[in-house]
C-alpha atoms as one frame of an Amber mdcrd trajectory, in Angstrom:
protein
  36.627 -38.602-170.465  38.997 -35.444-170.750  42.129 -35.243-168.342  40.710
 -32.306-166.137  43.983 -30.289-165.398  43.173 -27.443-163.255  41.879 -29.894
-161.092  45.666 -29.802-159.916  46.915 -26.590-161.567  44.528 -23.828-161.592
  47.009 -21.276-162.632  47.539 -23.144-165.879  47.260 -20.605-168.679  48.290
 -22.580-171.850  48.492 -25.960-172.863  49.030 -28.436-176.177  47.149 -31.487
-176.438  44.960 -32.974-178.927  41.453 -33.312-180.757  39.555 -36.687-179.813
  35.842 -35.579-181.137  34.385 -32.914-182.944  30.495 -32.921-183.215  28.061
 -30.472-184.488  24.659 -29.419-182.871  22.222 -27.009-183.782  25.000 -25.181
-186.116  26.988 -24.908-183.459  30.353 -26.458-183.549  32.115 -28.369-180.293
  35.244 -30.119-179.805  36.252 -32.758-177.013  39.857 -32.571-175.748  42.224
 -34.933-174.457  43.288 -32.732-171.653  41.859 -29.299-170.802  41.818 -26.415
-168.486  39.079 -24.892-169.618  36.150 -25.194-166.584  32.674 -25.568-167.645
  29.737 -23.949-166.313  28.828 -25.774-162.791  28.692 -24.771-159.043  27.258
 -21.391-159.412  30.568 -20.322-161.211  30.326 -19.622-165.269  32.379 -21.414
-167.355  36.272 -19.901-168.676  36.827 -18.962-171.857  39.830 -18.279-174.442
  40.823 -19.891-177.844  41.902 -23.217-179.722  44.478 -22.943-182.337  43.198
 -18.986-182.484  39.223 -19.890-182.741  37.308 -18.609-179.733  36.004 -20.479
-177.444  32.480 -19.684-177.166  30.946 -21.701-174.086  32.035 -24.591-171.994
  29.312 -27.678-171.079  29.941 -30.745-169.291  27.418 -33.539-170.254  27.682
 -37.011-168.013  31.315 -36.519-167.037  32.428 -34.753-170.884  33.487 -31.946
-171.019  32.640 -30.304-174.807  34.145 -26.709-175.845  31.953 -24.744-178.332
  34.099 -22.970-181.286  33.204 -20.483-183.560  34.256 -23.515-185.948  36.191
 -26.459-186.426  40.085 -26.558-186.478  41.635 -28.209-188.988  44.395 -29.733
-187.118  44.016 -32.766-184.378  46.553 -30.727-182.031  45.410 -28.335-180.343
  47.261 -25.324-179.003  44.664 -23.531-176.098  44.715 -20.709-174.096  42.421
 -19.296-171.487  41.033 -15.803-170.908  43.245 -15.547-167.782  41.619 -12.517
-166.986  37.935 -14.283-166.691  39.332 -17.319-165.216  41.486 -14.923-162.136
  38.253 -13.102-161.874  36.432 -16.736-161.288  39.478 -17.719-158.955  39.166
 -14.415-156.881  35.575 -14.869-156.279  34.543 -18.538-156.255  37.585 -18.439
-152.961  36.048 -15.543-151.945  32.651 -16.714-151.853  34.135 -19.957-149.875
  35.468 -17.494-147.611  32.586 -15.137-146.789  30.308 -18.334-146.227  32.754
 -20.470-144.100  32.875 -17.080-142.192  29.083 -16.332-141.891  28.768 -19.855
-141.106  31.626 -19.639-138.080  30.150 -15.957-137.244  26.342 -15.815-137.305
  25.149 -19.741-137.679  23.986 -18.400-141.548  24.674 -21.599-143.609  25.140
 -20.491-147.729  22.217 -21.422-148.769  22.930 -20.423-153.018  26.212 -19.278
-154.371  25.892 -16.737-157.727  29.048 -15.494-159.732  27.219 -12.422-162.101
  29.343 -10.676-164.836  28.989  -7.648-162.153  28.079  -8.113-158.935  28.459
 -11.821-156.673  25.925 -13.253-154.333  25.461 -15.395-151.776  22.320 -16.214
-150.145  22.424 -17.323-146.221  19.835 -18.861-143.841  18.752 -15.501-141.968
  15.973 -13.613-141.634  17.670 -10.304-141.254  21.299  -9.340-141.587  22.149
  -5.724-139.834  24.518  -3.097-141.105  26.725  -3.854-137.736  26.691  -7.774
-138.734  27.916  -6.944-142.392  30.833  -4.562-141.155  31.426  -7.438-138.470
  31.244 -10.066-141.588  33.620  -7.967-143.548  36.218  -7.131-141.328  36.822
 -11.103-140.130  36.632 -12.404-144.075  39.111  -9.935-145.138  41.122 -10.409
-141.491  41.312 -14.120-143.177  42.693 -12.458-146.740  45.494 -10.755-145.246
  46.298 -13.930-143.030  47.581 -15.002-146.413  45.835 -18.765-145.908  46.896
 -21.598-147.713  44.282 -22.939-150.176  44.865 -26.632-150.988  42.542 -29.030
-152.912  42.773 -33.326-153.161  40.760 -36.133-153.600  39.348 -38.139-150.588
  37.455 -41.816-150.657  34.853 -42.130-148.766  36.232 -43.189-146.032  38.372
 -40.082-145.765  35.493 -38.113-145.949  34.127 -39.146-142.941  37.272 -38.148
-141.112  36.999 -34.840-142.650  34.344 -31.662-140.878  33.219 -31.271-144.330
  30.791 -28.233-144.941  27.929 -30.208-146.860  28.471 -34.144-147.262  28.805
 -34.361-151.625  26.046 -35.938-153.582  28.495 -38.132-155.512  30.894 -40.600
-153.652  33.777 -41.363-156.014  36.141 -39.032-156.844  35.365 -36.438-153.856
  37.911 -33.110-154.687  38.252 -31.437-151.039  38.863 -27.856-151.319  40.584
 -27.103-148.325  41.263 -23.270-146.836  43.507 -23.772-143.792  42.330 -23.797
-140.479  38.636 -22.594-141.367  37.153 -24.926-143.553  37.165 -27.973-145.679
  34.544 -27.971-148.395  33.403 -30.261-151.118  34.227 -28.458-154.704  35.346
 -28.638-158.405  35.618 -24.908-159.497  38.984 -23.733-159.666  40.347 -21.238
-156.670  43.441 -19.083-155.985  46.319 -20.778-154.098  46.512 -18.559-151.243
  43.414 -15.882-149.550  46.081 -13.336-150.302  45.270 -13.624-153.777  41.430
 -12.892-153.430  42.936  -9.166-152.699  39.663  -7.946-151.088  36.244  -8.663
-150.599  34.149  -5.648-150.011  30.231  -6.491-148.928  27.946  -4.270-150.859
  24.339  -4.703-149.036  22.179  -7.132-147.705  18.871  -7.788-149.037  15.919
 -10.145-147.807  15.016 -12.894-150.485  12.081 -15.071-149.931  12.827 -16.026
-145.931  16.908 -15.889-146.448  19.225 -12.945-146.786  21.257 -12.204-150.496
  25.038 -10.474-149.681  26.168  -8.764-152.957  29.818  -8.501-152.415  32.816
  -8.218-155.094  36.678  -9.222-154.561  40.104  -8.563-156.087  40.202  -6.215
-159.494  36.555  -5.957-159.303  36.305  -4.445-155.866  39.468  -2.132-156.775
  37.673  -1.320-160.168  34.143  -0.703-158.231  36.341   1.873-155.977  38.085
   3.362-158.979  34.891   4.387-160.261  33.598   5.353-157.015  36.230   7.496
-156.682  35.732   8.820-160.021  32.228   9.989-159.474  33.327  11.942-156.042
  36.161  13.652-157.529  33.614  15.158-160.370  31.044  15.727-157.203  34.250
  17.709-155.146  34.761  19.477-158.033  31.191  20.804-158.921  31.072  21.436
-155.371  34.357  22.985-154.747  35.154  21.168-152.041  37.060  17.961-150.392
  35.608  14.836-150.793  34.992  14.979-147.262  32.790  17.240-147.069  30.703
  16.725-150.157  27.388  15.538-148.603  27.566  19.107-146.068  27.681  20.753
-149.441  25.271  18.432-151.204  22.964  18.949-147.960  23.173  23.057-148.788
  22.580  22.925-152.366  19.158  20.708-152.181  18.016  23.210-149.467  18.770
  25.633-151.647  16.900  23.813-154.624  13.937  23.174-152.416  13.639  27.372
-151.478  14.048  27.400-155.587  11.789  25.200-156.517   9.149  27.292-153.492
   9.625  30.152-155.513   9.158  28.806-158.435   6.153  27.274-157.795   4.905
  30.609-156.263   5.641  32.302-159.404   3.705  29.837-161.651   0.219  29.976
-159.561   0.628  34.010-160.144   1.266  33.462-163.752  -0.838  31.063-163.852
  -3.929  33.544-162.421  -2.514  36.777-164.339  -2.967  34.488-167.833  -6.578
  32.866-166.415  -7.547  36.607-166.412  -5.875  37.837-169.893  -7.690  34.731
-171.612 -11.268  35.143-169.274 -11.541  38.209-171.699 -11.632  35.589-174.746
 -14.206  33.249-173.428 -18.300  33.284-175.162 -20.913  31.779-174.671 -19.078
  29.838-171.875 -16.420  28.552-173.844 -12.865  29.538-174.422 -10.192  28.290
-176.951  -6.760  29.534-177.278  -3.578  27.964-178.318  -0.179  28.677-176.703
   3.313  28.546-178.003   5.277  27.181-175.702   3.302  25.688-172.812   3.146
  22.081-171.230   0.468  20.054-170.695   0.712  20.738-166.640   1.003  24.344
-167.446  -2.625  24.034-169.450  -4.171  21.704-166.733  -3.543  24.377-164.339
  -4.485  27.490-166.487  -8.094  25.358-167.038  -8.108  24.727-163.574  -8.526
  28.589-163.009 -10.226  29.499-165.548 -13.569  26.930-164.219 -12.716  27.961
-160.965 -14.979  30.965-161.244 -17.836  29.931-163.440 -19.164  26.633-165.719
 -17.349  26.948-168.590 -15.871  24.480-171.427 -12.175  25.300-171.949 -10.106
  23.952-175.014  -6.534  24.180-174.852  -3.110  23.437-177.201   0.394  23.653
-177.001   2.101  24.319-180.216   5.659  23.083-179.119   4.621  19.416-177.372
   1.837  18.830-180.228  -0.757  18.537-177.378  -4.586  19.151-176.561  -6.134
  19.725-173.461 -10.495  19.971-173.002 -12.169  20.405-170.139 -15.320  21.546
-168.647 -17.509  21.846-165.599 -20.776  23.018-166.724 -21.306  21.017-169.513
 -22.963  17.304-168.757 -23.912  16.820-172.936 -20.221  16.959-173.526 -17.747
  13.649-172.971 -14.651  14.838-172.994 -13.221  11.414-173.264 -15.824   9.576
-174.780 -15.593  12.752-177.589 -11.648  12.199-178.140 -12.046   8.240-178.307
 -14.542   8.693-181.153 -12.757  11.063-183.381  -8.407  10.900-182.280  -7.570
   8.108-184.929  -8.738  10.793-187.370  -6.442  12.948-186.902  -3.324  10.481
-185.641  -3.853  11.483-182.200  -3.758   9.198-178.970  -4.886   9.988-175.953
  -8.184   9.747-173.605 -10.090  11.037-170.175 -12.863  11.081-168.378 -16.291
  13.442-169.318 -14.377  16.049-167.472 -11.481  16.349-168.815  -9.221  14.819
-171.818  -6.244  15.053-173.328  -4.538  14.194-176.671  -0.622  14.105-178.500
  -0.135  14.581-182.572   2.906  13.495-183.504   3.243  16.570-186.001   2.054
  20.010-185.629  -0.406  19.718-188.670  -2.507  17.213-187.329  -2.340  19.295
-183.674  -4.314  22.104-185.942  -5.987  20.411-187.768  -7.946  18.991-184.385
  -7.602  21.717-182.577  -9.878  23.547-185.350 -12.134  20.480-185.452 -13.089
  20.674-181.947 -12.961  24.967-181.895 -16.018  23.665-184.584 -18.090  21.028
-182.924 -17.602  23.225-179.503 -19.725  25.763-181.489 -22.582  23.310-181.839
 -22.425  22.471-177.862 -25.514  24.590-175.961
């Protein structure tokens, strides 16, 4: 078994020691070190990450009590020079305190015992015993955690016997009962762990609670601490400077001014849709000159498929009539009719659309079809104009 040394150093960065076992598995390519640093995935925290003699290290795995480090390949040497991705492994520190924190807290707070702990690549969770969490209980949450940061608490971690244990108000009594690591945040909680934390709250920086969700009969917190909080608020900030800036305004008063301009887009988009019904009519009239023998076929430049729905829509309003309709510019068909009972619209596209590399479908009222060039969006168009003039 590997000498586990952030067990009692978790700021340990780099460290010399030496190769005991190489083995490789599935083409993958792990080493087994006499001492090492390098936490493996466990505890809802991932695992750290860095290089051996200058070969990555891929993943970290601990199988009964060894602890093997996947390489992109072997080194040649026995020694082994290794160095963690600090940055990953504060980031780990930061939140796996944090989340000890925020749960001895909710615990002390609200009676909400963490019931899962989850350290994501972007956002952290913790899921507690509550039905229902309000937005007054998280700001209540988040001020006391962080009251607990800036106390600057001492962060301490040993190993207990049994016996010691018992003397100890230990969160959740540990499944295994020899070497028992206490981790130990002063005067609010002693907790069973081996994940590596920071050696003071200070160092979490901040832990900013994002929202509370319900999951299956408990309550997730999302939450972030330290750079990732200060990064989250960085780009935060980022977004409402470009928002004051469209806006012309202070960042304070961005939603007054956001509140304006979707008024403003809702008397627009009034307007708008006032104008299209009375374009929509004046074109139903223009084409009602076109249409024989109850049918009419025309095909528009630029239109969307919406824009022929509706023009069809006007056109049957006033008699029966079968209505076939394209737009040039989104390769698309529109047929309709409402006077018609021999012709299935759909039921007439199914049957011939593979033809002509068209998909689509409908209902006998109504169908509608895409070409994915503007050749075969002729080409049926014409086909149809043709077997319309069969339809009596």
């Amino acid at each position: 078994m590997s000498a586990i040394l952030y067990y009692n150093d978790s700021f340990l960065r780099e460290w010399t020691t030496t190769i005991v076992e190489r083995k490789e598995q599935d083409q993958q390519y792990f080493v087994r070190l006499a001492e090492t640093a390098f936490y493996p995935h466990g505890g809802g925290q991932p695992c750290d990450t860095g290089i051996i003699n200058d070969i990555a290290v891929l993943d970290v795995v601990k199988e009964e009590e060894v602890i093997w480090h996947q390489v992109e390949r072997f080194p040649i040497e026995d020694q082994a020079d290794c160095q963690l991705n600090w940055e990953r492994r504060f980031d780990h520190m930061q939140h796996h305190t944090g989340q000890h924190l925020l749960s001895a807290t909710a615990l002390q707070l609200f009676d909400a015992p963490t019931l899962s702990f989850h350290l994501g690549q972007d956002m952290v969770t913790i899921d507690i015993d509550r039905s229902s969490f309000s937005d007054a209980e998280m700001t209540t949450l988040e001020q006391a955690v962080n009251q607990r940061i800036y106390n600057n608490l001492a962060v301490t971690s040993y190993f207990v016997n049994e016996e010691q244990l018992a003397q100890l108000p230990i969160v959740k009594m540990p499944k295994v009962t020899e070497h028992i690591r206490i981790v130990e945040i002063e005067g609010v909680e002693y907790n069973a762990c081996g994940g590596t934390h920071v050696a003071q709250t200070g160092q979490i920086g901040i832990i900013k609670l994002f929202k509370a969700e319900k999951q299956k009969g408990s309550i997730r917190l999302y939450f972030k601490c330290g750079a990732r909080a200060l990064q989250d608020y960085n780009d935060s900030l980022d977004i409402l400077n470009t928002l004051a800036v469209k806006f012309n305004t202070g960042r304070k008063d961005i939603l007054e001014r956001f509140g304006k301009w979707e008024e403003d887009q809702q008397q627009l988009k009034t307007e708008l849709e006032q104008l299209r019904k009375a374009n929509d009519i004046h074109e139903a009239k223009q084409l009602s000159s076109q249409i024989q023998n109850q049918q009419l076929t025309h095909m528009f430049e630029h239109k969307t498929l919406p824009d022929l729905q509706r023009i069809a829509a006007n056109l049957m309003a006033e008699q029966p009539l079968t209505v076939l309709l394209a737009t040039s510019s989104e390769y698309k068909v529109f047929l309709a009719q409402n006077g018609h009972p021999q012709l299935k619209c759909g039921a007439f596209f199914k049957e011939h659309l593979s033809t002509f590399n068209g998909k689509g479908g409908g209902s006998d009222l109504s169908a509608q079809a895409t070409f994915t060039s503007e050749a075969d969006l002729i080409a049926f168009y014409t086909f149809v104009e043709q077997q319309l003039g069969t339809v009596h």
